[in-house]
NUNURO-848069 format. One line per field, with one value per residue (C-alpha): residue number from 1; x, y, z; residue in one letter. Coordinates in pm, whole numbers, plus 32768, in hexadecimal, padded with zeros to 4 digits. Layout:
BEGIN
i [NUM;...]
c1 [X;...]
c2 [Y;...]
c3 [Z;...]
aa [a;...]
***
This chain:
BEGIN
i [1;2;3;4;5;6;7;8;9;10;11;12;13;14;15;16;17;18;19;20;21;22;23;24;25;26;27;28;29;30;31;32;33;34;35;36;37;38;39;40;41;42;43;44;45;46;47;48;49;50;51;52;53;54;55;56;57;58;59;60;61;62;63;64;65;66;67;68;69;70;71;72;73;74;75;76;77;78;79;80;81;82;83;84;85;86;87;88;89;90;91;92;93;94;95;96;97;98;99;100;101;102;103;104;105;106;107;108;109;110;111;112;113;114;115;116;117;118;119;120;121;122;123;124;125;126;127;128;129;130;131;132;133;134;135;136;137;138;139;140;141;142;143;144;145;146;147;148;149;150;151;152;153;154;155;156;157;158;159;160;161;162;163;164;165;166;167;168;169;170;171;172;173;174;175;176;177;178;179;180;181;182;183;184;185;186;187;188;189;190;191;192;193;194;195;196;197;198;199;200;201;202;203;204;205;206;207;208;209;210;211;212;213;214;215;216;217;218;219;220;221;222;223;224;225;226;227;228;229;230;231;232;233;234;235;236;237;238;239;240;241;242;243;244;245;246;247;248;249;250;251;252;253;254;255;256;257;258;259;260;261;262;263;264;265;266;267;268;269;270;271;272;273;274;275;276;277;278;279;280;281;282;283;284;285;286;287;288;289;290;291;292;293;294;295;296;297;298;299;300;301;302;303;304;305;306;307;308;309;310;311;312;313;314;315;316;317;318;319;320;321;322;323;324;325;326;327;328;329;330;331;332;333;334;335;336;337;338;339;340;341;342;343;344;345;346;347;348;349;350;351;352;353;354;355;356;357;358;359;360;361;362;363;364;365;366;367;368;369;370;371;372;373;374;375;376;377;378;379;380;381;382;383;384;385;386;387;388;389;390;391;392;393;394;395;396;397;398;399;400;401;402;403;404;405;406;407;408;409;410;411;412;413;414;415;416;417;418;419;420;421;422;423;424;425;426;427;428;429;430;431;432;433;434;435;436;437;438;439;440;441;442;443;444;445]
c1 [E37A;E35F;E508;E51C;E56E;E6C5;E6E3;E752;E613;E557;E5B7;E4D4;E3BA;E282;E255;E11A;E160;E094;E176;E099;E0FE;DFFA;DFB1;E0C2;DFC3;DF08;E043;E0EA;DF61;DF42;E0CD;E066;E173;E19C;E320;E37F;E2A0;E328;E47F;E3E8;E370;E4BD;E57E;E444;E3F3;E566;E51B;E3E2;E48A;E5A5;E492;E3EB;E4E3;E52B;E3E4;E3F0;E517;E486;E378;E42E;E3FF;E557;E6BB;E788;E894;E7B9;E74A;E892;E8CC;E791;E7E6;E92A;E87C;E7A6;E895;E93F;E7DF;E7AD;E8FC;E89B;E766;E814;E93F;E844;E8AA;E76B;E683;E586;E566;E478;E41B;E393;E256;E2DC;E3D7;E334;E3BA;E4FD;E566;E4FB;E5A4;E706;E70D;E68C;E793;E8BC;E858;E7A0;E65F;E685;E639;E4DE;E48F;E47A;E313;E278;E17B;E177;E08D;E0D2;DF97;E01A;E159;E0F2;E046;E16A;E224;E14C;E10E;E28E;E29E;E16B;E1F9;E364;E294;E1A5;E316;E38B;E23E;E240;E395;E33C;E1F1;E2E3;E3CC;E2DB;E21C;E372;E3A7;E220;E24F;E3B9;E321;E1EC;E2D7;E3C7;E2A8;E19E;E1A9;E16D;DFCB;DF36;DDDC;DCE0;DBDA;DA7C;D9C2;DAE7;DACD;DB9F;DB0E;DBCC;DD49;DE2E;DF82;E0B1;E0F3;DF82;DF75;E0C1;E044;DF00;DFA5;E089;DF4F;DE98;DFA2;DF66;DE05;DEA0;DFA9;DE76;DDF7;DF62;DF7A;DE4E;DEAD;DFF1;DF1A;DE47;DF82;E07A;DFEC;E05F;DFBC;E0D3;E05A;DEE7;DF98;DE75;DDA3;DD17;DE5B;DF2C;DF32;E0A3;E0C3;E12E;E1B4;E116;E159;E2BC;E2E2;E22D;E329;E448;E3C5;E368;E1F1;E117;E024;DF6F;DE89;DE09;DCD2;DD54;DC59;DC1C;DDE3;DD69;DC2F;DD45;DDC9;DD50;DCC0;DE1C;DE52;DCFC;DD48;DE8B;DE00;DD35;DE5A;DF09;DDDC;DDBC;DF0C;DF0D;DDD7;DE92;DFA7;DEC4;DE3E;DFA3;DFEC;DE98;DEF4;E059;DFE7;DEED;DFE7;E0FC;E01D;E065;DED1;DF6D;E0D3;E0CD;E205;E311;E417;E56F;E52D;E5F6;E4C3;E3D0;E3B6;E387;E2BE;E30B;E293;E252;E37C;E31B;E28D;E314;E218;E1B8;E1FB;E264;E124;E00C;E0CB;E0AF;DF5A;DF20;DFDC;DEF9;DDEA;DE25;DE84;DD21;DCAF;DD77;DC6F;DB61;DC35;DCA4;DB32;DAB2;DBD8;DB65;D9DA;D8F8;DA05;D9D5;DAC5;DBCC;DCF1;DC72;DDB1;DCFD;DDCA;DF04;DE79;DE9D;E022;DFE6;DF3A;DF97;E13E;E153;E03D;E150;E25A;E1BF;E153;E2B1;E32C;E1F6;E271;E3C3;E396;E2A7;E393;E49E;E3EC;E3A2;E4FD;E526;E3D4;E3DB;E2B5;E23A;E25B;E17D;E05B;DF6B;E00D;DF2B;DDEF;DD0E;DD3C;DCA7;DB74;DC21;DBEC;DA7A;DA2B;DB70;DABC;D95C;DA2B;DADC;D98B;D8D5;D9DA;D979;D836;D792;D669;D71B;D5E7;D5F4;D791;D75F;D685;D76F;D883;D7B1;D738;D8B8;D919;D7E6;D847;D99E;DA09;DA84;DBC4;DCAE;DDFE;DE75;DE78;DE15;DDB9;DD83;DE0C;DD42;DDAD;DDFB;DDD2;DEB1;DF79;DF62;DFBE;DFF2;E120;E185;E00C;E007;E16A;E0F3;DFED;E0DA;E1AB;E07C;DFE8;E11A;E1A9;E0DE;E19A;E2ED;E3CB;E3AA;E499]
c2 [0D55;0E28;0EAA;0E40;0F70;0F99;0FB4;1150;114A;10C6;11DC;12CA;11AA;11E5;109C;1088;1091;0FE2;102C;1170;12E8;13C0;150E;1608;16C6;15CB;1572;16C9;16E0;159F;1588;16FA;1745;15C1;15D6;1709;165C;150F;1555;158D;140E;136C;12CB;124E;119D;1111;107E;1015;0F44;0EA1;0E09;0DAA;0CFF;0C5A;0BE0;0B88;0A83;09E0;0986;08FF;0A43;0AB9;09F8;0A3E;0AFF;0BAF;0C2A;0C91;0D5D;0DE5;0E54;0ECC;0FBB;1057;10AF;1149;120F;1242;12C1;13C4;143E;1476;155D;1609;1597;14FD;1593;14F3;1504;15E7;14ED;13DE;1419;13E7;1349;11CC;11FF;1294;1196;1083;112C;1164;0FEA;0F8B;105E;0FEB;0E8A;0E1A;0D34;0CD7;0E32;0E09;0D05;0DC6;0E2D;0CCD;0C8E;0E1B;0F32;10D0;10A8;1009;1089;120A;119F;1119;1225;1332;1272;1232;13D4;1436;1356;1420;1570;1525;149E;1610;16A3;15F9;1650;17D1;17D9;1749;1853;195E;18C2;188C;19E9;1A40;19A0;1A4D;1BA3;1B25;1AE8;1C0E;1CFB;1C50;1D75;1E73;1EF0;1F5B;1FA8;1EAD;1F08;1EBD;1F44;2007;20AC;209E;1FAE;1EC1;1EE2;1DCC;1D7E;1D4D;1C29;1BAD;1C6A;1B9F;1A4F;1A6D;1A5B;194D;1863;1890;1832;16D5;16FA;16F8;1615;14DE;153F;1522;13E6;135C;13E8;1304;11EE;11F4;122A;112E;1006;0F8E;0F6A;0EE8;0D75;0E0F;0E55;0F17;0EE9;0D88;0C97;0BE1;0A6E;0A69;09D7;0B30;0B03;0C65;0C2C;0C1A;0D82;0DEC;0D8B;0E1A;0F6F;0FAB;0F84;0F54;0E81;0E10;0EB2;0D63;0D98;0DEE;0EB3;0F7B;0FBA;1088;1131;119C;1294;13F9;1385;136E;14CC;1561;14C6;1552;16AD;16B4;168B;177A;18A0;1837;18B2;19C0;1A2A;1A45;1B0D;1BEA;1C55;1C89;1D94;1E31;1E3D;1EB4;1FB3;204B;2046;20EC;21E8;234F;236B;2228;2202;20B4;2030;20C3;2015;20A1;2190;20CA;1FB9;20EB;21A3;231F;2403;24C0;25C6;260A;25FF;255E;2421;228F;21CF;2050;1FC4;1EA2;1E33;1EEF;1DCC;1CC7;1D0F;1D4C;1BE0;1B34;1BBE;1B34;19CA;19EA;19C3;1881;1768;17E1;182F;16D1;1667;16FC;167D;1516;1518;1456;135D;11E5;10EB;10BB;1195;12B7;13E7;14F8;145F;150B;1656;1601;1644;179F;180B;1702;1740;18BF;18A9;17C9;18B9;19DF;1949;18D1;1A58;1AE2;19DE;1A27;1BA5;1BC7;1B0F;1C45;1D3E;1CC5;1C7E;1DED;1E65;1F47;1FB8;20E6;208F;21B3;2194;21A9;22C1;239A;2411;23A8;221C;2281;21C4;2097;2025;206C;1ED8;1EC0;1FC9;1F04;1D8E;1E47;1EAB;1D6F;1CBE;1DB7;1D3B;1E28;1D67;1D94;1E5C;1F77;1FA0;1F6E;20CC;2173;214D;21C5;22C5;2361;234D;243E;2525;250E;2489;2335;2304;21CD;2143;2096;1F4E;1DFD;1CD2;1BD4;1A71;196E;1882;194E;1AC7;1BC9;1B51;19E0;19D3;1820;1862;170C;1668;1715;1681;150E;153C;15B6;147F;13B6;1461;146B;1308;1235;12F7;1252;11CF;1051;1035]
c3 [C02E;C12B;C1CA;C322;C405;C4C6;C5D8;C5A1;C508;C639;C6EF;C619;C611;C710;C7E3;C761;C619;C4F4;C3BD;C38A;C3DF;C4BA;C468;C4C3;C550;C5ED;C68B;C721;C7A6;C86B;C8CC;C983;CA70;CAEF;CA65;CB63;CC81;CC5A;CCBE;CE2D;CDF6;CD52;CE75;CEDF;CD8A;CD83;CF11;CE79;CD4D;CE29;CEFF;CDEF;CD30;CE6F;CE73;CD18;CD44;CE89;CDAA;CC62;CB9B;CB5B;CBB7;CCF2;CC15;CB41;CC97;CCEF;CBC1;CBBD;CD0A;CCE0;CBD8;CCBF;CDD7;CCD4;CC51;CDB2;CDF6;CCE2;CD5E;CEAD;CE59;CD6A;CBF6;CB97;CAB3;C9DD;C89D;C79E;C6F1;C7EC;C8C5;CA42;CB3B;CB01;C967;C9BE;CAB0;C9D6;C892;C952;C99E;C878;C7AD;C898;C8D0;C7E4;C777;C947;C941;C8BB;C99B;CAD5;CA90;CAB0;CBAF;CBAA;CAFD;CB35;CBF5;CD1A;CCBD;CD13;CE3E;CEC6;CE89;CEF6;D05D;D09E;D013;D130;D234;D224;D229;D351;D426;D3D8;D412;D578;D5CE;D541;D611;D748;D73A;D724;D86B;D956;D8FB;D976;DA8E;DAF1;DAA2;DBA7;DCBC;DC76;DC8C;DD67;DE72;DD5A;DD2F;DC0C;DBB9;DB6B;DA89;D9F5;D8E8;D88D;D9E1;DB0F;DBFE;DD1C;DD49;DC8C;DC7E;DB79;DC2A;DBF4;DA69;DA1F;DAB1;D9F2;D88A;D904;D98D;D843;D78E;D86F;D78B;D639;D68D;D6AD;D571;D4D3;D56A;D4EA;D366;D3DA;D408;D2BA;D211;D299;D1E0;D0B9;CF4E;CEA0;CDCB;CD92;CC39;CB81;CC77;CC36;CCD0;CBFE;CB6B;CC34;CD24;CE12;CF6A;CFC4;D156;D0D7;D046;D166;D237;D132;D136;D29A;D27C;D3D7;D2F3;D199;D0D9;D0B9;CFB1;CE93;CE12;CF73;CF4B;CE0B;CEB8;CFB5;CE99;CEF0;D02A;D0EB;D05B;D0BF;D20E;D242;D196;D2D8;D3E2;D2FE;D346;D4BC;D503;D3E4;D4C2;D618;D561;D4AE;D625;D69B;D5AE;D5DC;D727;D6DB;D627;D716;D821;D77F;D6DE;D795;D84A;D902;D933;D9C2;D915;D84C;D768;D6ED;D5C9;D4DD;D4E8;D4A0;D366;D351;D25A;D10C;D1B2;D336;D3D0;D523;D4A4;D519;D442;D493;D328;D39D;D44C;D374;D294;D377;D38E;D234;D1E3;D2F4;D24C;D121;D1BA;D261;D0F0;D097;D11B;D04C;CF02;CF01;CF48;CE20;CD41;CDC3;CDD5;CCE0;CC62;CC71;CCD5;CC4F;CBB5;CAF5;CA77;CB64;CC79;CBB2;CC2A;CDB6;CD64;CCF2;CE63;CF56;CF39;CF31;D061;D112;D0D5;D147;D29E;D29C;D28D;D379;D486;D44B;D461;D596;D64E;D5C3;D622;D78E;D7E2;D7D1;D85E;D979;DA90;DB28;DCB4;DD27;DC3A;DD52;DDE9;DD07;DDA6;DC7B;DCDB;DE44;DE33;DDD0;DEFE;DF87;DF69;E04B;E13D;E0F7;E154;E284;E33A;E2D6;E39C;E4AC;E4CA;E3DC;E2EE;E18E;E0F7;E205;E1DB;E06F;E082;E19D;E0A2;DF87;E059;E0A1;DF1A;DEB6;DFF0;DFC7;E0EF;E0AD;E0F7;E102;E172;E01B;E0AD;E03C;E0F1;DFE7;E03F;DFAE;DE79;DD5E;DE1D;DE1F;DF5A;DED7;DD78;DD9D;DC9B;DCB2;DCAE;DB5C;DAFC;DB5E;DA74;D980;D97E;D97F;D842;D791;D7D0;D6E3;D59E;D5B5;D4BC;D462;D35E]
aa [x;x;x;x;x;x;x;x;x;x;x;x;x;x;x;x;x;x;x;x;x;x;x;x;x;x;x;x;x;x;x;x;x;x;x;x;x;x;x;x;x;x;x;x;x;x;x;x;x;x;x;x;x;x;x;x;x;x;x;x;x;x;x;x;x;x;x;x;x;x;x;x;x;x;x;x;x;x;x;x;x;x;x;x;x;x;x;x;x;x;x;x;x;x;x;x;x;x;x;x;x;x;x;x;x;x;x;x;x;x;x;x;x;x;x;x;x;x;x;x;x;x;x;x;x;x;x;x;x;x;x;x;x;x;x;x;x;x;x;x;x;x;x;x;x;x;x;x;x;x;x;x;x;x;x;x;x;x;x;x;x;x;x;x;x;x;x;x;x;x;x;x;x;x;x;x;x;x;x;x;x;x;x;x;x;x;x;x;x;x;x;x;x;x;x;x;x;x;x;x;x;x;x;x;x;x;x;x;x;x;x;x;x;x;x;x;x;x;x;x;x;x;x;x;x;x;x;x;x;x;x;x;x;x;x;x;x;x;x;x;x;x;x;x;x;x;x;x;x;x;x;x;x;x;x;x;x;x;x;x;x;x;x;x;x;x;x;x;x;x;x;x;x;x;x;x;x;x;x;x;x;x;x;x;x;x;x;x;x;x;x;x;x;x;x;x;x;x;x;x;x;x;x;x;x;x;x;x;x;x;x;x;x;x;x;x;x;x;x;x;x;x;x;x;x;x;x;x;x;x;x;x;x;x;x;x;x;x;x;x;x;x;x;x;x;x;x;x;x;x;x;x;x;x;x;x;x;x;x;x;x;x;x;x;x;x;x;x;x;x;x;x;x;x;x;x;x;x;x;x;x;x;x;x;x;x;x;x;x;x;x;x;x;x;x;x;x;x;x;x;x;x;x;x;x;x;x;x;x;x;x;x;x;x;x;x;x;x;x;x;x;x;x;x;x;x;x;x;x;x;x;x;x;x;x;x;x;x;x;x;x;x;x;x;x]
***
């Protein structure tokens, strides 16, 4: 007869164990790096279990004090992971075994019943939503700080002109005020398509077990409630089908404001470059060279580009990993770890540091003091004697006319004032919108 195991043992004992051993090197290859990602995903699995085993004694499934013990075990797990004393183990595959081994080794055979009702399928899922839903909160509030500042920078240097170019040439005047308030709008942009990945991913899979339901009787609209959920993924099949999908769609968000960055620092670094000499920062956010001895290098935002760059990538990597599968769970999923969490930290740090570096940015108030920026204005000239009567064609050559001659001279003044234009930047038009983006990714729980 076969020994029953301890419960020491069980700690060592994959939950999907047959009585067989796997391959050790069948199992370092599929385990991957899922024990390092997974502690990102632990406090989310322990929420996940208490609302579970909730659930599970609303329905009949476990006793009201095995509850409370089973309870009382995870604070204390969670209470771990929180002051940073958790680790998993070498020997089990991911968070869903560890948690289940700890309370199995301190409490017992109640500690093996927490996983009725339950598979890792839905189990992950859960975890990974409740995991993307905290990262797209700090996303939003990274993306807001970065805007207010935009927009504070607009208004502190509305009055200020800068040239305006197209095809890399100069070509209308502009304004910091206007340069500022154009990242800040955008951001508007990729705020809606963070709120929509906030929409795909705040429903909840939990009690599609494999993918398939369960013979239980599961009061899903309960856990939904427990952990903060806006809604079901009520087909249980279509909650599985939601696995690389919410990432892909989140990927995407990710890009969009990976792409507005990435433009910043272009622009950044064109500006502070010495053929411009728009802007200037203090030369302890610069870097110098090994060699020539009056260098300040932008390090900072060739990074920030080159990071945004790479972000740009994310959408598609993720739609390779997930293309030509069927329904249903397949191990590829595993993989989405490996590029979607790293991606999330380093748009964490981009955000973070843009916002650095333009807390300290400073701007050249006599740009256009510099004779080369001259025929910024000859569509100024043009709009000044078509208000005069003139038919725009005929001042359109006069003008032309003056600039080959060189005779064209102007006074430096603008007189833009409609929506959006240099003299009406409609700072807090693009605030309402702002709010209005941003408001549908709040906090349930």
């Amino acid at each position: 007869m076969k020994p029953t195991k301890s419960n020491k043992d069980y700690l060592f004992t994959k939950i999907w164990d047959k009585g067989f051993d796997a391959n050790k090197r069948v199992e370092d290859f599929t385990v991957g790096n899922d024990r390092k990602l997974d502690l990102r995903l632990a406090k989310h699995d322990i929420r996940g279990s208490m609302a579970h085993i909730k659930m599970l004694t609303t329905i009949g499934l476990l006793k009201v004090e095995e509850e409370e013990v089973l309870r009382t075990e995870l604070e204390r797990i969670l209470s771990e992971v929180e002051q940073g004393g958790f680790e998993l183990d070498d020997q089990v595959e991911d968070i869903h075994s560890q948690v289940e081994a700890m309370l199995t080794e301190r409490l017992g055979e109640v500690g093996k019943k927490i996983h009725s009702g339950r598979s890792r399928n839905d189990q992950v899922l859960v975890d990974i939503k409740l995991y993307l839903k905290e990262e797209i909160l700090q996303i939003k509030e990274e993306v807001l700080e970065l805007f207010n500042l935009l927009q504070s920078l607009s208004e502190q240097y509305k009055e200020v002109l800068l040239p305006g170019y197209t095809h890399a040439q100069i070509a209308m005047p502009s304004s910091f005020g206007l340069w500022f308030g154009a990242y800040a709008e955008t951001l508007v942009d990729d705020m809606h398509t963070l709120a929509a990945a906030w929409k795909v991913v705040d429903q909840n899979p939990l009690g599609s077990a494999a993918g398939y339901g369960s013979s239980f009787p599961l009061d899903r609209e309960m856990t939904t409630r427990e952990l903060g959920f806006a809604t079901l993924s009520y087909n249980v099949i279509a909650a599985q089908m939601g696995r690389g999908k919410s990432e892909r769609i989140l990927a995407q968000a990710v890009s969009n404001i990976a792409s507005t960055l990435n433009k910043l620092a272009a622009d950044n670094c064109q500006y502070l470059s010495g053929n411009y000499g728009f802007i200037s920062y203090p030369d302890e956010l610069t870097t110098g060279s090994s060699i020539m001895p009056h260098k300040k290098n932008p390090d900072v935002w060739e990074l920030i580009r080159a990071h945004a760059n790479r972000l740009q990538s994310l959408p598609n990597e993720i739609t390779l990993m997930t293309t030509n599968m069927t329904h249903g769970y397949h191990r590829d999923y595993q993989l989405l770890k490996e590029v979607l969490f790293p991606a999330l930290d380093t748009l964490h740090d981009i955000l973070q540091m843009s916002c650095f570096m333009l807390e300290n940015i400073s701007v050249n108030r006599e740009i256009l003091s510099d004779p080369r920026y001259e025929h910024l204005f000859t569509v100024e000239e043009v709009n000044r004697r078509v208000l005069q009567g003139v038919p725009f064609r005929e001042a359109y050559q006069q003008v032309g006319k003056e600039v080959q001659e060189g005779k064209f001279h102007s006074d430096g003044v603008v007189h833009h004032t409609h929506a959006g234009s240099i003299g009406n930047l409609c700072t807090e038009e693009i605030k309402r919108k702002m709010e209005k983006a941003s408001a549908p990714i709040s906090h349930t729980v």
